[in-house]
Backbone as numpy.savetxt, mean C-alpha at the origin, in Angstrom:
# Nx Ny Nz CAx CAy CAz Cx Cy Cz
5.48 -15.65 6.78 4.80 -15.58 5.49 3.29 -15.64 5.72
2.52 -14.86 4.84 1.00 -15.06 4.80 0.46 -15.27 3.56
-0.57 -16.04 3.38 -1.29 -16.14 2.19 -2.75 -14.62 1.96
-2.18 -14.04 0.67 -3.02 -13.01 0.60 -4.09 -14.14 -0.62
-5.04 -13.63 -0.11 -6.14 -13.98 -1.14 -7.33 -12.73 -1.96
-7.47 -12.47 -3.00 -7.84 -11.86 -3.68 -7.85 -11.99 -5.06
-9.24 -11.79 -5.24 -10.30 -12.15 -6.71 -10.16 -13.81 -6.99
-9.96 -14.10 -5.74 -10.35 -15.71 -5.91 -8.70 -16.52 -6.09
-7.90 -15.90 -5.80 -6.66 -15.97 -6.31 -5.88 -15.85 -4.68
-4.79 -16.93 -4.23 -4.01 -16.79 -2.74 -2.98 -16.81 -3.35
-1.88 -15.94 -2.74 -0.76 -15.51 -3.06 0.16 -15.92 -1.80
1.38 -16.26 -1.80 2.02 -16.37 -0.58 3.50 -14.85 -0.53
3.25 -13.89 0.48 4.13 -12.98 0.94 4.55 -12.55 1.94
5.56 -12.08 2.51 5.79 -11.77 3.46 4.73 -10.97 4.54
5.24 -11.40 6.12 4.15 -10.82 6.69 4.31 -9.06 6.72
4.95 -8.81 6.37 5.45 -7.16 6.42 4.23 -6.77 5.29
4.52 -6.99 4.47 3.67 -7.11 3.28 2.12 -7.32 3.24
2.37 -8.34 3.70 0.45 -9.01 3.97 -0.08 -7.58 4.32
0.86 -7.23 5.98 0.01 -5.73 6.73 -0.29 -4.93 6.26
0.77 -4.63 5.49 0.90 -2.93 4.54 -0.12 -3.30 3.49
-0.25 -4.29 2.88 -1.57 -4.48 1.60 -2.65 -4.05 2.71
-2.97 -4.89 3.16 -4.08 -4.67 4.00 -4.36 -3.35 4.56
-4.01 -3.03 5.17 -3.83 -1.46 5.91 -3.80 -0.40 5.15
-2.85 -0.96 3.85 -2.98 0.26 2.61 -4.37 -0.01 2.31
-4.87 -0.53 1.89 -6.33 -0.93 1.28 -7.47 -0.91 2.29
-7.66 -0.45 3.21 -8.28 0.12 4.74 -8.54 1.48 4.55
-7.25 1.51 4.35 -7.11 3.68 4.16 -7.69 4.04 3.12
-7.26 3.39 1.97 -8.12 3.80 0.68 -9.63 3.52 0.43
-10.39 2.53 1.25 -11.73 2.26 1.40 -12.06 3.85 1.85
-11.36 3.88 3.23 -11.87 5.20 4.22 -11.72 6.15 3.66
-11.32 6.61 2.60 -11.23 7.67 2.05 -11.12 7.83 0.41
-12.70 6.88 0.58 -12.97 6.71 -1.14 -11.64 7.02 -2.27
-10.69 6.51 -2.77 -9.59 6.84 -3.53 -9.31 5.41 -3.86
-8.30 5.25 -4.96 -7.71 3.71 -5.50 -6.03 4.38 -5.78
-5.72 2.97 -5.92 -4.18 2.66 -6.20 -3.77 1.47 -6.97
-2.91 1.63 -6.66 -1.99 0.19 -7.85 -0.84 -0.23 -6.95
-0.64 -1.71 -6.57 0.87 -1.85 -6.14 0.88 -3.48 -6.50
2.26 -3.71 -7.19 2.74 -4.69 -6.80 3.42 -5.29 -6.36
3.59 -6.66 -6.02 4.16 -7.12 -5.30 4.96 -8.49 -5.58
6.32 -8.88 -4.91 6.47 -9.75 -5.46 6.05 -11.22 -4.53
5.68 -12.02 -5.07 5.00 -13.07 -4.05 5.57 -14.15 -4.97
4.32 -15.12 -4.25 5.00 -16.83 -4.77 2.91 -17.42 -5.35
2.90 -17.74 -6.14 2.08 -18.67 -6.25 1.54 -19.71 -6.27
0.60 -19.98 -6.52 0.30 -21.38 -5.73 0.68 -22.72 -5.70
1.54 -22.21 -7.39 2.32 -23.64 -7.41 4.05 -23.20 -6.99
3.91 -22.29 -6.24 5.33 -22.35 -5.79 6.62 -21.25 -6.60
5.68 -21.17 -7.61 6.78 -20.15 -8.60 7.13 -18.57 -8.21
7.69 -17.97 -8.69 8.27 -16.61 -8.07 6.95 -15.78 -9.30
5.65 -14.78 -8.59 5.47 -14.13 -9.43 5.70 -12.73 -9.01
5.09 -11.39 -9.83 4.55 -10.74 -9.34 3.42 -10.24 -9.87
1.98 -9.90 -9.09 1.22 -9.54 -8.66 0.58 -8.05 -8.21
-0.07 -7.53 -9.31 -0.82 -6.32 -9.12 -2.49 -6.21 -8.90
-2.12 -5.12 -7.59 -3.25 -5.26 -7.03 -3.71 -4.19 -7.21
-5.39 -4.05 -7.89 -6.32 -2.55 -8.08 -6.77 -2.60 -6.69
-6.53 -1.57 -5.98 -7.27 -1.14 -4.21 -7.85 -0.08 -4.36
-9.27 -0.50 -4.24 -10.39 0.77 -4.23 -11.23 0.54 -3.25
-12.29 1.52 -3.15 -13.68 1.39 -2.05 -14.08 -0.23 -2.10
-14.02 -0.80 -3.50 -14.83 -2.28 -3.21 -13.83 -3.26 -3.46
-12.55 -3.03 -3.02 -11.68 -4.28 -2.57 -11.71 -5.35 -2.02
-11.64 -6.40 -1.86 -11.39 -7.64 -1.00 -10.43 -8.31 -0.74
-9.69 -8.29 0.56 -8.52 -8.61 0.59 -8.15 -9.11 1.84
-7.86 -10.31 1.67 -8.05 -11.31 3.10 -6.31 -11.95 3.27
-5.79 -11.51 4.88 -4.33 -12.30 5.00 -4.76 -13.25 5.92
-3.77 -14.11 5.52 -3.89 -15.09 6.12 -2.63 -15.93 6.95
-2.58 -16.36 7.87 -1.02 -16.46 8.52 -0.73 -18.25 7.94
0.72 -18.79 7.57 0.91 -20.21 7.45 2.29 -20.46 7.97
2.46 -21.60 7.84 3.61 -22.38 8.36 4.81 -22.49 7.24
5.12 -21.39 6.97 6.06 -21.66 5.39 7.53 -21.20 6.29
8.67 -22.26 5.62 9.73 -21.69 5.40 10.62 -21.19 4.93
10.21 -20.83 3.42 10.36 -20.37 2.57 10.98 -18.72 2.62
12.13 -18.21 2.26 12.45 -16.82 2.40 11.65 -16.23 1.61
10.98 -15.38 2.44 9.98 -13.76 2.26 10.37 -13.39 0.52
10.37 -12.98 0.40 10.21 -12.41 -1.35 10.23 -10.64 -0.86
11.53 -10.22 -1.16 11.56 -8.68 -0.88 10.80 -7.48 -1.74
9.70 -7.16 -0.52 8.99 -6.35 -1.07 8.87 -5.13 -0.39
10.36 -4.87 0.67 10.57 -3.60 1.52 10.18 -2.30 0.43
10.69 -1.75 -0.71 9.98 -0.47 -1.46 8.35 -0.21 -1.57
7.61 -1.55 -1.81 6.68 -1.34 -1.88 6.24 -1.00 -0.52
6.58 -1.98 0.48 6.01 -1.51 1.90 6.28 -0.29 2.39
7.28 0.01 2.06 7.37 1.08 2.66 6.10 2.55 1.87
6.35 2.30 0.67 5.18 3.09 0.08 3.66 2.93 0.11
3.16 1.66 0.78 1.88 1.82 1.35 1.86 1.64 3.02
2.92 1.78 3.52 2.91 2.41 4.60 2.92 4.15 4.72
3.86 4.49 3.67 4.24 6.08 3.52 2.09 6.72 3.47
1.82 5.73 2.42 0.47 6.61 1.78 -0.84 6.40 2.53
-0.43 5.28 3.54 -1.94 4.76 4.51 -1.67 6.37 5.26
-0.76 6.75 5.87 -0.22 7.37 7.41 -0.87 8.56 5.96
-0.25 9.18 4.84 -1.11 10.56 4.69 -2.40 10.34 4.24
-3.36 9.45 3.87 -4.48 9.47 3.65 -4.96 9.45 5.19
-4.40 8.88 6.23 -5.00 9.09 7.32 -5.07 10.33 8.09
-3.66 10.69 8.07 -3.07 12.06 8.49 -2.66 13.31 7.31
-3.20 13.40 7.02 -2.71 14.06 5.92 -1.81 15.16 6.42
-1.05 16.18 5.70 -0.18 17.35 6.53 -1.25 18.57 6.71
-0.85 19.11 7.56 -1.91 20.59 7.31 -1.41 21.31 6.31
-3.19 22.16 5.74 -2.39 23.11 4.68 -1.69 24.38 4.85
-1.01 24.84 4.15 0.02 26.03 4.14 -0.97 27.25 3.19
-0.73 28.61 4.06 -1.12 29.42 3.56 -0.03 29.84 2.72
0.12 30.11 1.72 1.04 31.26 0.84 0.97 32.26 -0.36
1.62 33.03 -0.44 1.49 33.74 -2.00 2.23 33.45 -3.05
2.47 33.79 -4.05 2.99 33.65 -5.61 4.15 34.72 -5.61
5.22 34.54 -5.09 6.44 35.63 -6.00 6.14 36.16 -6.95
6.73 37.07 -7.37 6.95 37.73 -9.02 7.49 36.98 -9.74
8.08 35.91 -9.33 9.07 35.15 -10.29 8.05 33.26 -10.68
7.41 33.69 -9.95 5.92 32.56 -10.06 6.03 31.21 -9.25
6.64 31.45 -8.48 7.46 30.57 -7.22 6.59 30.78 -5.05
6.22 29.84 -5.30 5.23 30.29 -4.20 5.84 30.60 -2.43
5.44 31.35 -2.05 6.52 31.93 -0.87 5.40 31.29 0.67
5.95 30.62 1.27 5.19 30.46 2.89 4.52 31.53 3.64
3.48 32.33 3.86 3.19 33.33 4.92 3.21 32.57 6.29
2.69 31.33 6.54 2.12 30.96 7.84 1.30 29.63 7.68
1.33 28.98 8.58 0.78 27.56 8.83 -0.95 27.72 9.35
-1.43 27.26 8.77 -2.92 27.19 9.67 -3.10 26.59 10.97
């Protein structure tokens, strides 16, 4: 488990989680853009919340590692979707050349 802290506010979530916030919110600095995700965590008094986070160029977002034994709070969908979106803001795919069918349906010529 890690304590995320942001807008003055520490959250306790899994470390899978902690990374992917973080890392998602890295990518989106680097490539001026924002998002939305939440998450489900624990707060500070212990209760089950969840937690939405605005990630833009002027984010702040600090993990932090603790001694909890507390079971993780499943937030595998979300991770996996700011893992999915760090890797194409970083990598994005190359673009595809193509044309327009007659039927208005776009056809592949060739890869750049």
């Amino acid at each position: 488990m890690k304590h995320i802290t942001y807008a003055q506010k520490s959250l306790l979530v899994g470390d899978a989680a902690a990374d992917a916030l973080v890392d998602y919110a890295a990518a989106i600095a680097r490539h001026a853009t924002a998002d939305t995700v939440t998450l489900k965590a624990f707060g500070a008094d212990g209760a089950d919340v969840e937690a939405t986070f605005v990630l833009d160029s002027g984010t702040v977002v600090m993990s932090e590692t603790t001694q909890s034994s507390i079971a993780e709070p499943d937030n595998s969908e979300v991770e996996e979707y700011m893992r999915q979106h760090t890797r194409l803001l970083d990598s994005p795919p190359e673009a595809m050349v193509g044309e327009v069918n007659a039927d208005g349906r776009a056809a592949l010529i060739e890869e750049l």
